[in-house]
N, C-alpha and C positions, 0 to 999 in steps of 0.2 A: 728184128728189123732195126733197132733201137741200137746195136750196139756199132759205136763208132758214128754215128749216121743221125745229124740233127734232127729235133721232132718235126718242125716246119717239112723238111723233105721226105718224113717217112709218114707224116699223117694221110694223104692223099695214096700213097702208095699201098698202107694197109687198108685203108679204104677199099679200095678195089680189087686189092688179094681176099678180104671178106666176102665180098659180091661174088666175087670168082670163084670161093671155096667156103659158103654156108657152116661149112659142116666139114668134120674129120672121114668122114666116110667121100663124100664131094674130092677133096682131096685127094686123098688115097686112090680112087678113078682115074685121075686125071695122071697123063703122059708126064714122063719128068721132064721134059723139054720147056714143055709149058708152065709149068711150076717154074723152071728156072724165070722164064721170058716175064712172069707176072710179078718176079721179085728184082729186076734187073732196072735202076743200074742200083741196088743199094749196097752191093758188094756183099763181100762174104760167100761167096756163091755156094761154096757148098752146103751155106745154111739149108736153103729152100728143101736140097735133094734132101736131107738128115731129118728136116721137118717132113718130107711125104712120107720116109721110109717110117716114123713115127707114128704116122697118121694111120700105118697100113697097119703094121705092126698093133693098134689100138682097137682097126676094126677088126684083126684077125681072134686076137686076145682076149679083146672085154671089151665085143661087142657095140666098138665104135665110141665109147668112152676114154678118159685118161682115169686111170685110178689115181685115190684118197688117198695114197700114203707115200711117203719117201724111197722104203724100202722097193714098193711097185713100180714107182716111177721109174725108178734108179737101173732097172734092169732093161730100159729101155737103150737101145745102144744114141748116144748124142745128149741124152740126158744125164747132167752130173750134178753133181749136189746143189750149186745155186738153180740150175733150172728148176729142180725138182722142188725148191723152195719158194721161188715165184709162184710155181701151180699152186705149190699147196698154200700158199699164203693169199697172193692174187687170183685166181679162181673159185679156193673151196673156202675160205677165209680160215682156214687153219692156221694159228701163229706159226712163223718158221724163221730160225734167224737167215739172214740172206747176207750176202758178202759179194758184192762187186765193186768194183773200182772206186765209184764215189764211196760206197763204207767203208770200205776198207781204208782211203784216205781219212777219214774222218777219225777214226777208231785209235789210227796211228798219230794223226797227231794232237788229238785229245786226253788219250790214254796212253801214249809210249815216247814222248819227245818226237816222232814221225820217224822213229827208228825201222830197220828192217826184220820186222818181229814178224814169226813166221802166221803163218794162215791157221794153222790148226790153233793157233792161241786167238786168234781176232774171231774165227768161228765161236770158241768160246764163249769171247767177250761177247761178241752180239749176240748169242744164245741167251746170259747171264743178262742182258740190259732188256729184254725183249719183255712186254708188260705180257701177262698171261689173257689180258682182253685188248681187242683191237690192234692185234700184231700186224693188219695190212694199213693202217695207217701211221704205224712207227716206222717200219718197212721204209715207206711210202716217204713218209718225213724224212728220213736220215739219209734216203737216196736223192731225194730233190735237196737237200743241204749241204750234199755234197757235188751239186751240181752247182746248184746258185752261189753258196757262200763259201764254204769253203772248197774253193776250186784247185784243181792243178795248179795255174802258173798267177793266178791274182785273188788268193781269197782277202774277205772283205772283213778282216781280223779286227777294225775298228769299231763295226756297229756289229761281229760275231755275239750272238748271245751265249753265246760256250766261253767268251774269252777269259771270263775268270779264273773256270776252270781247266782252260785247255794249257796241257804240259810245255805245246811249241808258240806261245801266244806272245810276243808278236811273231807272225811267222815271216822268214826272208821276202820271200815272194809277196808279201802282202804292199796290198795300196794303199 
């Protein structure tokens, strides 16, 4: 729900997609019509239907659970490597390095001058930086830091606590 789609406008929304669907098995019941209608208007539409068929998919397979592990998840059709690393990091608290937008900015321009350095090396990197305790709140940190501070088009390179060490500091874009 999160992606593209401010927290203020998806709080209330996930609110009530909870109430409406308990449970993966809850879900997985319900008409995809209405799955759309309970995710509408946060776009992405064909999230919702990709999330029921997951849902079913989960009661059909293990019993209405998501499995522990990467390789489990992965096999699920809509889930792909960062998904499958949210679960396993946000859900079961298993470390996992994660790579979406805000990390991956952060990564490149800390670590690579904010060059176009492909994904399989910044998977790496965030693998390689990932403490072996408490991986959902590093996770957790590096994605809300790349939302507040070092942002797309005005990060806050002046009071950045990286800026010592970041490769593109001061960055153009910066205020």
């Amino acid at each position: 729900m999160l992606q593209q789609t401010q927290v203020a406008r998806v709080i209330p929304k996930y609110r009530a997609f909870l109430r409406r669907y308990p449970s993966l098995q809850a879900l997985a019941r319900a008409p995809v019509r209405e799955v759309r209608e309970a995710w509408y208007p946060l776009g992405y539409n064909i999230r919702p239907v990709r999330l029921q068929a997951i849902a079913r998919a989960a009661v059909r397979r293990h019993r209405g659970r998501l499995p522990r592990t990467a390789a489990e998840l992965l096999r699920f059709a809509g889930i792909g490597r960062y998904t499958a690393a949210a679960v396993m990091t946000f859900a079961y608290g298993t470390p996992a390095p994660i790579l979406d937008t805000n990390v991956r900015r952060v990564l490149r321009r800390v670590f690579h001058r904010d060059n176009g350095v492909p994904d399989r090396v910044l998977w790496s990197l965030a693998a390689s930086l990932l403490p072996a305790r408490r991986g959902y709140d590093f996770n957790q940190a590096l994605m809300d830091f790349g939302a507040t501070v070092c942002t797309a088009r005005a990060p806050a390179c002046r009071t950045c606590p990286l800026r010592t060490a970041c490769t593109t500091y001061p960055h153009p874009a910066a205020r």
